[in-house]
N, C-alpha and C positions, 0 to 999 in steps of 0.2 A: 581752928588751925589744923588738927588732925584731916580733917576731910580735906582741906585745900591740899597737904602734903599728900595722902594718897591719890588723889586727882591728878596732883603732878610726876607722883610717879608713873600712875599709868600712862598720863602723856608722853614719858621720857620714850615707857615701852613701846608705844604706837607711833612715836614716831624715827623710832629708832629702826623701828618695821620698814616702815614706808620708805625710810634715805635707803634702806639695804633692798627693799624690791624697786623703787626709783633706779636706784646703779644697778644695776640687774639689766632691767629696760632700756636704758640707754643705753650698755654695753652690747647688748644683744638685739633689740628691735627695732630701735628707734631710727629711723630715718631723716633726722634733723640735718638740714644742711649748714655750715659752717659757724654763723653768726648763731643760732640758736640749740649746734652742741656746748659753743663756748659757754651762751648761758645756762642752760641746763650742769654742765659743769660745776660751775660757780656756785651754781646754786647748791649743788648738791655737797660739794666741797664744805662749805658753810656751815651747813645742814649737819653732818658728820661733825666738827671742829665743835659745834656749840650745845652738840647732845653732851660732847666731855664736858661742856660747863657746866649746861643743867645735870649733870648728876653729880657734877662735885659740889652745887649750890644745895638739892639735897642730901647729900651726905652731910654738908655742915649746916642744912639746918635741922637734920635730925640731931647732931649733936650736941649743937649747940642753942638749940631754939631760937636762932636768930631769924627776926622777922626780915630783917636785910636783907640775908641769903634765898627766904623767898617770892623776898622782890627782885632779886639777879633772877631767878627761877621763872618766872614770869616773865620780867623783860627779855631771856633768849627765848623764851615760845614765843614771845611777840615777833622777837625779830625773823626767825624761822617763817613764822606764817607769812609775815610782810614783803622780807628781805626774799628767801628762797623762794615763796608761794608765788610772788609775783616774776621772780626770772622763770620759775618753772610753769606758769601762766602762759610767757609772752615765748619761750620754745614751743610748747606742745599748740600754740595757738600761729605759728609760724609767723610768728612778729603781731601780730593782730591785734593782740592784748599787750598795753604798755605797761612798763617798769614803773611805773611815777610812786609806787608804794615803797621800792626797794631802799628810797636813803630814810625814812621812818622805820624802814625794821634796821638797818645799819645801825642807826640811831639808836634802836635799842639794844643791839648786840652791845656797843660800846656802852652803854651805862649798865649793862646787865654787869659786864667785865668790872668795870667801877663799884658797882654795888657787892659783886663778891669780893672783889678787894676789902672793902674797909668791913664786910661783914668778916671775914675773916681775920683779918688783926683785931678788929674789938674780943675773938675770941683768945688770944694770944694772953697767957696770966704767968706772970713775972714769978 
């Protein structure tokens, strides 16, 4: 379990990287026309919103050794790579490359969200 939580921290870092040089690029370089800044957007909005999950997923599961919490941990890298990877796919590919991944990482944002829930009240002591 050790190595799986520093694994995932490092991935928090790296991809904590990548959303900040991603918005960079789009802010600055990217020449997407209208349909494919929205997605790129999207994507990238996500992307930022579900890094705070997974680091609050380990933060409590360093606390609390809940394996719950790094299964939240997991399902928003899931969702990230599926959800974001594939809107950021079908911009930079100027529609080329379809979405059809995006509601399987969706899918896993919201159970990642679930899974921090209840890992977190199980750690809740009266």
């Amino acid at each position: 379990m050790i190595i799986l939580t520093r694994f995932l921290w490092l991935a928090l870092g790296v991809l904590g990287f990548v959303a900040v040089a991603l918005g960079a690029y789009g802010a600055h370089a990217a020449g997407f026309d209208a349909l494919a800044r929205d997605r790129f957007e999207t994507a990238l909005l996500y992307q930022l919103v579900h890094l705070a999950g997974l680091a609050a997923a380990l933060l409590l599961a360093n606390q609390s050794k809940a394996r719950l919490a790094l299964a939240s941990a997991l399902l928003f890298i899931a969702g990230m790579l599926l959800f974001s990877g594939s809107l950021y796919a079908n911009a930079f590919s100027g529609g080329q490359i379809p979405t059809g991944l995006a509601p399987l990482g969706g899918i896993s944002f919201m159970a990642g969200w679930i899974a921090l829930g209840i890992a977190g009240a199980r750690t809740v002591r009266p």
